[in-house]
PASEBA-1860 file (N, C-alpha, C; in nm, 3 decimals):
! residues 269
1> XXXXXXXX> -0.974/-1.977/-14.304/-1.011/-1.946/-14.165/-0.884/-1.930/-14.082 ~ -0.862/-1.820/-14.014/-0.745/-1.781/-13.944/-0.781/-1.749/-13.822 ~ -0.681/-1.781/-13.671/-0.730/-1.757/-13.596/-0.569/-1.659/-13.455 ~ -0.600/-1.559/-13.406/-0.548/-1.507/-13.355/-0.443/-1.589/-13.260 ~ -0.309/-1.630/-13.249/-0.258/-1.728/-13.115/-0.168/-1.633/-13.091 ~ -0.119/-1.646/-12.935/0.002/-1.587/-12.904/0.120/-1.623/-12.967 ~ 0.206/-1.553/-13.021/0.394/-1.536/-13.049/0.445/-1.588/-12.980 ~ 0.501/-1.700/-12.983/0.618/-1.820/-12.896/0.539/-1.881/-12.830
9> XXXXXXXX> 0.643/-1.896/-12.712/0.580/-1.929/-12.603/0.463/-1.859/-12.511 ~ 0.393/-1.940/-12.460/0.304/-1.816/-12.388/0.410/-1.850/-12.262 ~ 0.437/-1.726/-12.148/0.506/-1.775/-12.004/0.438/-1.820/-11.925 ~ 0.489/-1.843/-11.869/0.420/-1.947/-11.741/0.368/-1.873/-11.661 ~ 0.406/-1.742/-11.588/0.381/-1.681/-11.498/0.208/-1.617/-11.540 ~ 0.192/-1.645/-11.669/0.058/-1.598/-11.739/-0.046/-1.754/-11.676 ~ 0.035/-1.840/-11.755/-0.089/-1.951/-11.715/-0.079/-1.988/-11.616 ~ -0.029/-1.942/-11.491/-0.015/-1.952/-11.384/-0.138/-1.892/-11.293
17> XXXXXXXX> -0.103/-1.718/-11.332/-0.229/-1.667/-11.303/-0.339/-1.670/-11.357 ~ -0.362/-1.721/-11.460/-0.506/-1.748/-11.537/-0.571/-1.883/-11.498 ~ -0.473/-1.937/-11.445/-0.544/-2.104/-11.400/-0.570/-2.028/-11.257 ~ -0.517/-1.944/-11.178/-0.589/-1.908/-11.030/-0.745/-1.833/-11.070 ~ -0.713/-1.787/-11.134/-0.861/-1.691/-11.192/-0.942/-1.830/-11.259 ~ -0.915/-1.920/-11.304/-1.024/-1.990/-11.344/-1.082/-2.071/-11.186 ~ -0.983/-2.097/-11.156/-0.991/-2.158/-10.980/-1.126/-2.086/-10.923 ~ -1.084/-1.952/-10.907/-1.158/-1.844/-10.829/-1.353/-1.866/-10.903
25> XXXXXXXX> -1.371/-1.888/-11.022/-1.466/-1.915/-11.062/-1.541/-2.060/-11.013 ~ -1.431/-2.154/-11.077/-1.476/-2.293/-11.101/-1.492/-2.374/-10.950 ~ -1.419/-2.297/-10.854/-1.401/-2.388/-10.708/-1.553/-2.385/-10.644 ~ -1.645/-2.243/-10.645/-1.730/-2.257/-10.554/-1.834/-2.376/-10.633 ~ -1.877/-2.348/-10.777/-1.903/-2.439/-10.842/-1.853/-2.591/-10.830 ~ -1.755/-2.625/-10.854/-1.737/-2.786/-10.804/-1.777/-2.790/-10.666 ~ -1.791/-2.709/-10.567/-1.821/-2.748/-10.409/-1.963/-2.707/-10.436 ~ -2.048/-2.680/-10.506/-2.152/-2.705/-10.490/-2.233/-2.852/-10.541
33> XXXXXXXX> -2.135/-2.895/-10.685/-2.194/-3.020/-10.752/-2.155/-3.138/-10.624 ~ -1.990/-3.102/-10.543/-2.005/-3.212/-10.446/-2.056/-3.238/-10.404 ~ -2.184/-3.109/-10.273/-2.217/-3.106/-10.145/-2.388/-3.134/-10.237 ~ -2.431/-3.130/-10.310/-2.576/-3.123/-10.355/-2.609/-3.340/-10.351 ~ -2.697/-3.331/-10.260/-2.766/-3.436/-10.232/-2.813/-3.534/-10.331 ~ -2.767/-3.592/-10.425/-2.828/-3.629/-10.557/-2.926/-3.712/-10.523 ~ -2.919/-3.822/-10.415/-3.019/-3.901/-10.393/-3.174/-3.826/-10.396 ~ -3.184/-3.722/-10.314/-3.290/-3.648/-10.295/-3.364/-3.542/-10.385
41> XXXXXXXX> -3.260/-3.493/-10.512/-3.254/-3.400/-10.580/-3.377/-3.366/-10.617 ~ -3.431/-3.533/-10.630/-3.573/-3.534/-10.713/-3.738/-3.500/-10.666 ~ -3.658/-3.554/-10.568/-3.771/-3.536/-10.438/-3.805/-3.344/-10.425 ~ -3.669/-3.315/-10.402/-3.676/-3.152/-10.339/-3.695/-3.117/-10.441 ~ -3.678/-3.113/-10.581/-3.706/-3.021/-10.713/-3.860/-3.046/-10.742 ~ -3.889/-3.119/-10.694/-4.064/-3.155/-10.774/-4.125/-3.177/-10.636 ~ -4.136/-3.093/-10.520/-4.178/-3.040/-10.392/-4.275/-2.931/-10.464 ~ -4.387/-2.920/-10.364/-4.475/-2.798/-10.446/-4.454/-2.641/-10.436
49> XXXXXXXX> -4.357/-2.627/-10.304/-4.285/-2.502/-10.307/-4.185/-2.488/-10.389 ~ -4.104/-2.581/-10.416/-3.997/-2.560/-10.547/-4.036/-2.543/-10.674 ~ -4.148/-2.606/-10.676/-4.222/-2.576/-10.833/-4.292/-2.440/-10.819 ~ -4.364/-2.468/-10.707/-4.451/-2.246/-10.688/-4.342/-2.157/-10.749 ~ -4.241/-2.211/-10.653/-4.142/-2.083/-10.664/-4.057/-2.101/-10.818 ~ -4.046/-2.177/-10.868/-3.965/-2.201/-11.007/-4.090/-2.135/-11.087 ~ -4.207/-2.173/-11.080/-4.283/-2.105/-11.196/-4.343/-1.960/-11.156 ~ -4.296/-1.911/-11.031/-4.307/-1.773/-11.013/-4.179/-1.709/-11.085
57> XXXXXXXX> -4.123/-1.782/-11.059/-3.989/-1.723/-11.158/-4.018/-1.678/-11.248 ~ -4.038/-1.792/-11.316/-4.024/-1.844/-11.489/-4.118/-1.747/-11.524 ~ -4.213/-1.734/-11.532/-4.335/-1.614/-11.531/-4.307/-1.424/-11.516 ~ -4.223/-1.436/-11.387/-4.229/-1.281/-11.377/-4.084/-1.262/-11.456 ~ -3.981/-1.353/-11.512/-3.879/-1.339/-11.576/-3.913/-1.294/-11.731 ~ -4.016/-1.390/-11.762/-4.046/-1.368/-11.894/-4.148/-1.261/-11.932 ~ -4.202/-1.188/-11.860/-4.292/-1.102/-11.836/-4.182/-0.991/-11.822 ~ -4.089/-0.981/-11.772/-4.008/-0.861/-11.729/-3.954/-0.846/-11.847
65> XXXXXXXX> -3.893/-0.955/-11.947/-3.800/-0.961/-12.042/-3.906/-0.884/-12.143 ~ -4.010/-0.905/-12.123/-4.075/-0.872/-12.316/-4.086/-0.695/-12.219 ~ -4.103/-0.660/-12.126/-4.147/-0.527/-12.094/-3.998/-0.452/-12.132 ~ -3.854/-0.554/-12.117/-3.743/-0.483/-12.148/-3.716/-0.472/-12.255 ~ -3.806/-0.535/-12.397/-3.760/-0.568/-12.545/-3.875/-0.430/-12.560 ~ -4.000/-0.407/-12.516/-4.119/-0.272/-12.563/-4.034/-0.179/-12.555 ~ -3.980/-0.135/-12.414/-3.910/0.031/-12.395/-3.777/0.007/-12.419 ~ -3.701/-0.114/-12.386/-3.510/-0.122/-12.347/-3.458/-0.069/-12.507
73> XXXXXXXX> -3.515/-0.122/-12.609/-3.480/-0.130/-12.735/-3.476/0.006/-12.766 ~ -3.610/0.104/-12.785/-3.605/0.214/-12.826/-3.536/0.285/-12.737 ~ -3.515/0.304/-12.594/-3.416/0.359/-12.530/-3.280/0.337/-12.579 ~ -3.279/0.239/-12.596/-3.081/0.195/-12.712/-3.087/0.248/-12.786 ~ -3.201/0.278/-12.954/-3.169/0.346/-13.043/-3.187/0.487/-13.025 ~ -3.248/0.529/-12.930/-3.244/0.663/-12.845/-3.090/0.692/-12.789 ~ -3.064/0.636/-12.725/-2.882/0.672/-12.702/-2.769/0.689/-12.811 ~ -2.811/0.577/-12.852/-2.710/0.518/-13.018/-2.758/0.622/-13.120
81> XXXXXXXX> -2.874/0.704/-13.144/-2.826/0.768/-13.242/-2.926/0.887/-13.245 ~ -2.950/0.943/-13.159/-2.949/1.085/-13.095/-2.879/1.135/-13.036 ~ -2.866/1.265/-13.047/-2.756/1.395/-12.952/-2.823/1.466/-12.874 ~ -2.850/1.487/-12.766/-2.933/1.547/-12.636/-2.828/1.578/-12.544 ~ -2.866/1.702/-12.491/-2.779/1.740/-12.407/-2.788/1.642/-12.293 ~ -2.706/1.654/-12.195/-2.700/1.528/-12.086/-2.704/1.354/-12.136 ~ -2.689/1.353/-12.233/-2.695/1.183/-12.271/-2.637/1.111/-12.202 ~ -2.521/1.159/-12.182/-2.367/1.072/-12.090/-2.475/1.079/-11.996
89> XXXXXXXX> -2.536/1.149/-11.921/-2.584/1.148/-11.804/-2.654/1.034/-11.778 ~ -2.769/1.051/-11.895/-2.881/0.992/-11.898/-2.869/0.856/-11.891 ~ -2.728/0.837/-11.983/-2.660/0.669/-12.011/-2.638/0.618/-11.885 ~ -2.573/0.703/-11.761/-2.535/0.641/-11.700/-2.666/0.594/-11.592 ~ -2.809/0.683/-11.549/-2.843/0.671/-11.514/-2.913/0.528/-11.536 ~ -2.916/0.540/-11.680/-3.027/0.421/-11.725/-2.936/0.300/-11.693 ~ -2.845/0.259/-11.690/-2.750/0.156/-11.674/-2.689/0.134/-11.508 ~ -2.755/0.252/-11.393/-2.676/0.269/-11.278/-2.711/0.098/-11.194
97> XXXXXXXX> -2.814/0.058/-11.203/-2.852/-0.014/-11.126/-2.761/-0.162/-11.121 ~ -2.717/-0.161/-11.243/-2.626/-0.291/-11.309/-2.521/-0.292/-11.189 ~ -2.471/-0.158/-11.100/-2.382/-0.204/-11.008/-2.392/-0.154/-10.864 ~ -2.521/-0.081/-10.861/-2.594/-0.064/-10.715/-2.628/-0.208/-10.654 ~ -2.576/-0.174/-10.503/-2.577/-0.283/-10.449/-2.761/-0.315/-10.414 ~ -2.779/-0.461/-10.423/-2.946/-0.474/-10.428/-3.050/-0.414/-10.332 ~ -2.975/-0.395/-10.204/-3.073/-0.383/-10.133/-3.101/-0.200/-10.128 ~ -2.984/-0.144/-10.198/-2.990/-0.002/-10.195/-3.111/0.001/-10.358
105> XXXXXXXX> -3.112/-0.069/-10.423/-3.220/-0.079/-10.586/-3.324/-0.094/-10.485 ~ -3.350/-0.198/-10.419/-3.487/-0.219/-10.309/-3.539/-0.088/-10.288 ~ -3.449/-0.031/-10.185/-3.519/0.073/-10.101/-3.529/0.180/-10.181 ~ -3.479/0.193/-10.297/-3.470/0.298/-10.403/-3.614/0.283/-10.446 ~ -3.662/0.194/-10.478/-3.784/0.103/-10.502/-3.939/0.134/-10.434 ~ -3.863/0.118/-10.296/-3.992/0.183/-10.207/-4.012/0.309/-10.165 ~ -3.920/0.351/-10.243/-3.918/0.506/-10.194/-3.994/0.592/-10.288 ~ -4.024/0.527/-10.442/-4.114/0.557/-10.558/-4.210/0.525/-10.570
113> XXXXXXXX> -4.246/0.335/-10.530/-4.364/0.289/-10.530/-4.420/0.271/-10.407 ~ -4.357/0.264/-10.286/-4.389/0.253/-10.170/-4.532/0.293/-10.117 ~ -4.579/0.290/-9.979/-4.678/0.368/-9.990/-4.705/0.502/-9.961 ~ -4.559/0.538/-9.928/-4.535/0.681/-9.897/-4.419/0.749/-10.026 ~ -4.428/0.651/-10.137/-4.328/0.710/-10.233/-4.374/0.799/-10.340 ~ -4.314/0.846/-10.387/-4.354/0.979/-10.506/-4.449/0.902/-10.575 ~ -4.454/0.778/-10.661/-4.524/0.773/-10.735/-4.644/0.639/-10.651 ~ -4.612/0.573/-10.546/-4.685/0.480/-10.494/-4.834/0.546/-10.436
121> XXXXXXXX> -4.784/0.683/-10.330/-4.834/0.739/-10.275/-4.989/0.796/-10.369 ~ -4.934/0.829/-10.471/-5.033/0.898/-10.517/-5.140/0.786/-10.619 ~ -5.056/0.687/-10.649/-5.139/0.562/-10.701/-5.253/0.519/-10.601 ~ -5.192/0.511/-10.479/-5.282/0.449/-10.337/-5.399/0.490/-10.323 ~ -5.372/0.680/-10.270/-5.505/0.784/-10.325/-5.594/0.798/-10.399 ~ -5.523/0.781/-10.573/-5.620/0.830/-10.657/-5.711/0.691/-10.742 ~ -5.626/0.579/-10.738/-5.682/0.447/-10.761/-5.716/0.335/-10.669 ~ -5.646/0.338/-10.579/-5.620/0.220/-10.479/-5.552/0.099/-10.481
129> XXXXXXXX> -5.458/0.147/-10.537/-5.327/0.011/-10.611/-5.198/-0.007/-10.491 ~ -5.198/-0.095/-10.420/-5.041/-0.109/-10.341/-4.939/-0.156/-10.434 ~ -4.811/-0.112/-10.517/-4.742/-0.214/-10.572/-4.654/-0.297/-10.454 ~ -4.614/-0.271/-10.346/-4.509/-0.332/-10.291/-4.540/-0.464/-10.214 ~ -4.525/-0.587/-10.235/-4.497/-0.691/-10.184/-4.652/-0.751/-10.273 ~ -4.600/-0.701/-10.438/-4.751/-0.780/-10.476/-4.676/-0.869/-10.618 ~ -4.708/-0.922/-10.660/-4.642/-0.980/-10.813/-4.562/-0.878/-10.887 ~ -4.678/-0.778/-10.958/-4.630/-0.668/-11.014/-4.486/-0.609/-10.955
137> XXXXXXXX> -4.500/-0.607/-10.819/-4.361/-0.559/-10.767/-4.239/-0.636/-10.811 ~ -4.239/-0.747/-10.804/-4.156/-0.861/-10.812/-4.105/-0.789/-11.024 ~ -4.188/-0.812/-11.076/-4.172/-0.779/-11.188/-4.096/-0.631/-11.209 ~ -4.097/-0.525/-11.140/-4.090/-0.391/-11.156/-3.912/-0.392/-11.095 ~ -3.891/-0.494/-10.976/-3.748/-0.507/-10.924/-3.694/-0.604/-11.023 ~ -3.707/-0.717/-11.146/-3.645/-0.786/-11.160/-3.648/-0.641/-11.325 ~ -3.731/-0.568/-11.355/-3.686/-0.501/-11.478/-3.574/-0.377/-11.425 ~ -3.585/-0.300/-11.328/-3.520/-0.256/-11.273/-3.343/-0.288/-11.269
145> XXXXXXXX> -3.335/-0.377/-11.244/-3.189/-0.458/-11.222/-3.133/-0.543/-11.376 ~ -3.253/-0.547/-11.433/-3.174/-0.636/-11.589/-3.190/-0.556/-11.657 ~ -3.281/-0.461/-11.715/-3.304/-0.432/-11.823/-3.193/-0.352/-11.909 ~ -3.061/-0.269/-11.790/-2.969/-0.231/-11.794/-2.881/-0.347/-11.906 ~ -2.884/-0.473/-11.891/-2.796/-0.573/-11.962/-2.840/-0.602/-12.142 ~ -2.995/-0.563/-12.157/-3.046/-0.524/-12.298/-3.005/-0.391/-12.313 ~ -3.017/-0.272/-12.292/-2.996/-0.155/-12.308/-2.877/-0.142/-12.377 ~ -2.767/-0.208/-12.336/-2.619/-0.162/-12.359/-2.586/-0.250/-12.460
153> XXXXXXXX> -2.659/-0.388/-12.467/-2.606/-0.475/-12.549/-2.670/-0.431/-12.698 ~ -2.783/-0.406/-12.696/-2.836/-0.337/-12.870/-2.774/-0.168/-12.877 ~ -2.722/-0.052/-12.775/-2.699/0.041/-12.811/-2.585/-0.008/-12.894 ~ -2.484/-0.126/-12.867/-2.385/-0.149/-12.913/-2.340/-0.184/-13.051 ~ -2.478/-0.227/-13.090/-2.564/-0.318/-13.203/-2.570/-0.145/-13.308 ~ -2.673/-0.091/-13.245/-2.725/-0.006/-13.320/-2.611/0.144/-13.353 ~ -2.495/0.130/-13.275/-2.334/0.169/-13.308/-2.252/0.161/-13.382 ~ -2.266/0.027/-13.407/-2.208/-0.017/-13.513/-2.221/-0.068/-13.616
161> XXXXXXXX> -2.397/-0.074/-13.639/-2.445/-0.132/-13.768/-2.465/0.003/-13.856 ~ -2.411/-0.078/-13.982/-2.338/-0.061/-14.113/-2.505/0.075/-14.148 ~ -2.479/0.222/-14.149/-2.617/0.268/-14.176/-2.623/0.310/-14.351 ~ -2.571/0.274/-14.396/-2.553/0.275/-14.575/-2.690/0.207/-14.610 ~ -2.787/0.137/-14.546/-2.908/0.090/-14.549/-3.030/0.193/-14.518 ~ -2.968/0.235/-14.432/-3.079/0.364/-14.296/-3.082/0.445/-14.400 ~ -2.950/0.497/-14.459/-2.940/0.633/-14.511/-3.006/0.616/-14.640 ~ -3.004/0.511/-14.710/-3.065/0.479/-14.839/-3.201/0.474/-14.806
169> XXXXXXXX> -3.285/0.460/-14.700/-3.439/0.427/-14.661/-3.487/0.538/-14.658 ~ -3.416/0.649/-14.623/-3.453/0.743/-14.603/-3.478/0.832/-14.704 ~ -3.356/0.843/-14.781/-3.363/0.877/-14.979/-3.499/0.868/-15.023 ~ -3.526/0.765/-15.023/-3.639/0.692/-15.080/-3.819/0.749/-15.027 ~ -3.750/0.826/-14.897/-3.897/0.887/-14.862/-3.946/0.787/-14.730 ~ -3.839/0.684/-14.667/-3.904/0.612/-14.574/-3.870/0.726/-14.456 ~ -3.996/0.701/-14.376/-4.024/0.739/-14.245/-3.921/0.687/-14.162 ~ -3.936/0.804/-14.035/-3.803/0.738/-13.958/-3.823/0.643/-13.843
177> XXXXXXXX> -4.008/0.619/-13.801/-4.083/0.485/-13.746/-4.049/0.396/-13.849 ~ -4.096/0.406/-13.993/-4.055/0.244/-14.075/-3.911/0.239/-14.119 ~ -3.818/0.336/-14.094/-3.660/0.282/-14.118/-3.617/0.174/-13.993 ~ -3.695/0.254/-13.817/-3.643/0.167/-13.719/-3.673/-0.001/-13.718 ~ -3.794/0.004/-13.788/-3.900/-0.123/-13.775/-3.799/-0.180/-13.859 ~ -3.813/-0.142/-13.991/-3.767/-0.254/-14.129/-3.600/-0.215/-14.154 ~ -3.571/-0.144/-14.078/-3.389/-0.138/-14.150/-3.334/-0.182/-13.964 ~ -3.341/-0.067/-13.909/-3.279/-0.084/-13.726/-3.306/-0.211/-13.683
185> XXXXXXXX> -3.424/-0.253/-13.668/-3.438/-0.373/-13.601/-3.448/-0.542/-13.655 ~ -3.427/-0.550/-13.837/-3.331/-0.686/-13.825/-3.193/-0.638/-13.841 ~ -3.114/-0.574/-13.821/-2.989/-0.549/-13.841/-2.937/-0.593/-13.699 ~ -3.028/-0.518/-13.596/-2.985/-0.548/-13.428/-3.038/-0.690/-13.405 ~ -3.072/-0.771/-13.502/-3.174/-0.913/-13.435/-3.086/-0.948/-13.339 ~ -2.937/-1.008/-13.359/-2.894/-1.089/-13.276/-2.856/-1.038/-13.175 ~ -2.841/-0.903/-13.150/-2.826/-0.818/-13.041/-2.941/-0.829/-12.954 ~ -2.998/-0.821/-13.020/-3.125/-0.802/-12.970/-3.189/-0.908/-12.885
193> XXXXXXXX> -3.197/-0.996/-12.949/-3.173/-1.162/-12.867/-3.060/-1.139/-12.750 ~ -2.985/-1.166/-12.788/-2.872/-1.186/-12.677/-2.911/-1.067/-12.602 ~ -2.925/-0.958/-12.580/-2.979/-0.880/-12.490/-3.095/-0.919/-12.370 ~ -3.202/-0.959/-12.494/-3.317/-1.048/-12.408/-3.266/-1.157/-12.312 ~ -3.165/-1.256/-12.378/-3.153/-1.347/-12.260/-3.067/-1.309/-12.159 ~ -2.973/-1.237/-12.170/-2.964/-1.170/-12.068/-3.003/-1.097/-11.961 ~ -3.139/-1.031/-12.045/-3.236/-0.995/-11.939/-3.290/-1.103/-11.876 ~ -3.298/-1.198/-11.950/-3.381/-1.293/-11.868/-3.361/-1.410/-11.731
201> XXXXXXXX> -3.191/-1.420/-11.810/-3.136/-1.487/-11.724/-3.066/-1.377/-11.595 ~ -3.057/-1.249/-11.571/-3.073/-1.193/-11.482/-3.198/-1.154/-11.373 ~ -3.298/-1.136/-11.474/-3.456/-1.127/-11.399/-3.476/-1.286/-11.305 ~ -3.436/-1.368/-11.385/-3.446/-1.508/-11.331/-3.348/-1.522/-11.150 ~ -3.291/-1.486/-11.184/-3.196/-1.463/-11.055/-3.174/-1.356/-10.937 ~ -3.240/-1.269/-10.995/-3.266/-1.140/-10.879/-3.302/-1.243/-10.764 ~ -3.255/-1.156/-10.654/-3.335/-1.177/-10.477/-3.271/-1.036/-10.471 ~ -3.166/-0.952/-10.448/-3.169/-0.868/-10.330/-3.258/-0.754/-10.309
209> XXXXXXXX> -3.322/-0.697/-10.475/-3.432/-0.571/-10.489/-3.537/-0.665/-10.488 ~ -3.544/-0.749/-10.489/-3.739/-0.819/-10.499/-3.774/-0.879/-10.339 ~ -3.690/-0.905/-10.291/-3.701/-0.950/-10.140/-3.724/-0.796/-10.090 ~ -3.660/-0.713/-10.114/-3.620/-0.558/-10.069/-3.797/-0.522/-10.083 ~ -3.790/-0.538/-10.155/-3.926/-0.441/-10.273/-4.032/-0.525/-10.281 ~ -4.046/-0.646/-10.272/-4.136/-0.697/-10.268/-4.168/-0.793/-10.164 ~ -4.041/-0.834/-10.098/-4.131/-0.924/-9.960/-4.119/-1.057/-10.062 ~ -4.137/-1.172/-9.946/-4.172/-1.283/-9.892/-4.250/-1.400/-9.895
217> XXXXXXXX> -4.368/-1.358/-9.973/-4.478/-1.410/-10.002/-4.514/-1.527/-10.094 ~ -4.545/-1.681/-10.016/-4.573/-1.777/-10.137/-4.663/-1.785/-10.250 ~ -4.610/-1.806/-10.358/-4.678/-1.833/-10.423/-4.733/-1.645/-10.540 ~ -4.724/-1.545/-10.422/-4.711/-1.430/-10.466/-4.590/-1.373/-10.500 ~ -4.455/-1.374/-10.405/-4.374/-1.271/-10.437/-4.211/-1.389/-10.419 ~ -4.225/-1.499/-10.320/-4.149/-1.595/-10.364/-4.070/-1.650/-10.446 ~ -3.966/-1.588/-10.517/-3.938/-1.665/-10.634/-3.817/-1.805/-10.561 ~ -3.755/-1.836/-10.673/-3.718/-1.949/-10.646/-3.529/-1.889/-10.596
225> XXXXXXXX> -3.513/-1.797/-10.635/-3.411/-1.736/-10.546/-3.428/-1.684/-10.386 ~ -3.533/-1.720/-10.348/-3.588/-1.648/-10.265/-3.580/-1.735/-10.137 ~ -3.624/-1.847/-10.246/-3.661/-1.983/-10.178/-3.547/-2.068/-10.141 ~ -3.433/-2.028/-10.241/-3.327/-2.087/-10.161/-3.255/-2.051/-10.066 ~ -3.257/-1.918/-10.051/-3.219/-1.835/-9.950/-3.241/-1.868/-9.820 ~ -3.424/-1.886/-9.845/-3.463/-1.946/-9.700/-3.433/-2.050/-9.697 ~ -3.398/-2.109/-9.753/-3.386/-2.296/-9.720/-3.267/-2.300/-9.621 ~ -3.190/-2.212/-9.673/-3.038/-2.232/-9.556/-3.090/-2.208/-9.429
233> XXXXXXXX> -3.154/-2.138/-9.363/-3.214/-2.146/-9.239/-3.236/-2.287/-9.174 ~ -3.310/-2.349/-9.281/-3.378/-2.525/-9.191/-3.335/-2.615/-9.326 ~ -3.307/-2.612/-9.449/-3.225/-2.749/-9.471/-3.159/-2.731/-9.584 ~ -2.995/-2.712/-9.568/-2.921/-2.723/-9.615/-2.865/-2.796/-9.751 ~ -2.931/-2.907/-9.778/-2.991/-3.008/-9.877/-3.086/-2.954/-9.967 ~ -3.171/-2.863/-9.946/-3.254/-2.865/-10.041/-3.222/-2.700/-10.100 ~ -3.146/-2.582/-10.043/-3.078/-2.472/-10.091/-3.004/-2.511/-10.183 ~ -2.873/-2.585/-10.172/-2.789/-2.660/-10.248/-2.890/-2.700/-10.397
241> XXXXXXXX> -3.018/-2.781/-10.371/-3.030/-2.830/-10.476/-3.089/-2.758/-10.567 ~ -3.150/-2.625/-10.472/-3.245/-2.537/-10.535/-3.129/-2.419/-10.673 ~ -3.018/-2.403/-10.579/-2.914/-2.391/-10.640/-2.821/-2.418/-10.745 ~ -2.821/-2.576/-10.711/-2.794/-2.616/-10.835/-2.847/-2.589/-10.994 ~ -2.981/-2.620/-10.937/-3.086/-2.570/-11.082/-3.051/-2.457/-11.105 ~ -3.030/-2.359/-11.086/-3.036/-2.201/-11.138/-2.888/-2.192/-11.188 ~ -2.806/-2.270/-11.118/-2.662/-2.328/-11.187/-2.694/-2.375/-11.314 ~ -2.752/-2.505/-11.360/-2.776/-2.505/-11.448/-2.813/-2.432/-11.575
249> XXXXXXXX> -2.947/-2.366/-11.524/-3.010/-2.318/-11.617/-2.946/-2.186/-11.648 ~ -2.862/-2.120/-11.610/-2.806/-1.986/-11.624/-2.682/-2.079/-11.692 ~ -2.615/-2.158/-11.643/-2.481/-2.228/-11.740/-2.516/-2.243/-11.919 ~ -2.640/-2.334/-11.918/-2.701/-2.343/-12.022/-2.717/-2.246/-12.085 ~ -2.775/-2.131/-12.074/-2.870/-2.058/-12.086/-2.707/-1.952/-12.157 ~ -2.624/-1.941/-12.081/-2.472/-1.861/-12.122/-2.421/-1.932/-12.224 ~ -2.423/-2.074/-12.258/-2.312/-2.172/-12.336/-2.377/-2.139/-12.486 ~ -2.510/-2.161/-12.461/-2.631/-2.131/-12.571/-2.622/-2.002/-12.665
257> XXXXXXXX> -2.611/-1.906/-12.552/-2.621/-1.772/-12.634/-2.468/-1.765/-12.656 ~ -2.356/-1.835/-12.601/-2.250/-1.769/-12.651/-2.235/-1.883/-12.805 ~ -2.249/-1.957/-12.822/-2.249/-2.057/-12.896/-2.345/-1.956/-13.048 ~ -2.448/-1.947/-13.076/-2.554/-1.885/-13.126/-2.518/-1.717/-13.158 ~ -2.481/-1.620/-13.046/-2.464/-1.532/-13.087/-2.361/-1.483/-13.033 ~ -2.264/-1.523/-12.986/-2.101/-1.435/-12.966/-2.041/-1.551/-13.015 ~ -2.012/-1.569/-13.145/-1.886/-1.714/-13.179/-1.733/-1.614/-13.113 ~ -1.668/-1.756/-13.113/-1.536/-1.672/-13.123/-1.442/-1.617/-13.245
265> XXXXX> -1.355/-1.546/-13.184/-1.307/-1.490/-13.323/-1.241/-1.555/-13.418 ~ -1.207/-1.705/-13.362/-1.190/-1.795/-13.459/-1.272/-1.831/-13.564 ~ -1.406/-1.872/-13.531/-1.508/-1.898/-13.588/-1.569/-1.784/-13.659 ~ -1.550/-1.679/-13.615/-1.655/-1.575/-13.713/-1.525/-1.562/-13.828 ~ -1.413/-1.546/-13.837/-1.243/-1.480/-13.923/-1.294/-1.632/-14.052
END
């Protein structure tokens, strides 16, 4: 087992600036574990709006994630290994949202599903469906904004896995539905995973397109990002703590998947 180190010395002027860059991360974090109320923590986390809103989460997160594993996946092996004119295009479109600012994804949002939007408008008319400021919405802004983080992570998968398998399935007379099923998709497993929680732990954290796009609403459109937001208005104590949790669970939730499926290059050599 061999592992990559720097030649000599490393300089100082390096770990100099790399300890400010860890600063820049780690500072707002320690000022949040200071300022978070521990006495009360327990109290405000198991409140019935903190729980509404945590299991509105937890729900439209995991609901968004499996809708990004049905289409996100075949859209990856659609990029990764088809040639279509405009692809670059297409790539970038499908991935744009990853750095549109939220509230411009919002209004992008209501401008399709809205009730005056291309596709809202005509839902309203011909069925009588509002999506905006309803659950479904909440779900449609948190796939919107993650699903971009599966997309890229299995095209990457399905790039670089070894196709001396694919090409042999095919020899053989396999179909190119049962090569994706039984050769493409355990080859991408761990991609594939790690994609998902990424989706998930992004869906989990949206506010700026679901507040945008969906509004306000307890118990309906509320999530628990939502909820901390408002808390800074009237108590300061319980944002912090609402905060903290999603600190957590996104810390966890990163240590896990990097642990499981990105070792380092020490560990994989």
């Amino acid at each position: 087992m061999t592992s990559r180190r720097a030649n000599g010395r490393t300089p100082i002027v390096i770990v100099v600036l790399g300890a400010v860059a860890c600063l820049v991360f780690a500072l707002p974090l320690v000022a949040l574990l200071v300022r978070v109320p521990w006495r009360s923590v327990g109290s405000i986390l198991t409140s019935a709006a903190a729980l509404e809103a945590l299991w509105l989460s937890i729900v439209t997160s995991v609901v968004t994630t499996l809708l990004a594993l049905g289409i996100g996946v075949p859209l990856a092996w659609l990029l990764a290994r088809t040639h279509f004119f405009g692809k670059t295009f297409v790539r970038a479109v499908c991935t744009l949202s990853m750095v549109l600012p939220p509230v411009v994804a919002g209004v992008a949002l209501l401008a399709t599903y809205g009730r005056r939007g291309i596709i809202g408008s005509p839902l309203e008319a011909v069925f009588g469906l509002r999506l905006p400021f309803t659950m479904p919405a909440v779900v449609i802004a948190q796939l919107f904004v993650a699903m971009p983080f599966l997309v890229l992570t299995v095209e990457s998968a399905f790039n670089s896995a070894d196709q001396t398998v694919e090409d042999a399935a095919r020899t053989l007379g396999a179909s190119a539905l049962y090569t994706f099923v039984h050769v493409n998709l355990p080859q991408a497993r761990s991609s594939i995973i790690a994609g998902a929680v990424l989706t998930w732990a992004r869906a989990l954290g949206e506010f700026g397109a679901t507040i945008t796009f969906a509004g306000n609403f307890p118990g309906t459109t509320r999530t628990l990002p939502i909820a901390t937001y408002l808390s800074l208005e009237s108590d300061l104590g319980e944002a912090l703590a609402m905060s903290m949790m999603l600190v957590v669970v996104s810390l966890t939730v990163l240590i896990a998947m990097r642990a499981r499926f990105l070792p380092t290059l020490g560990e994989s050599r």
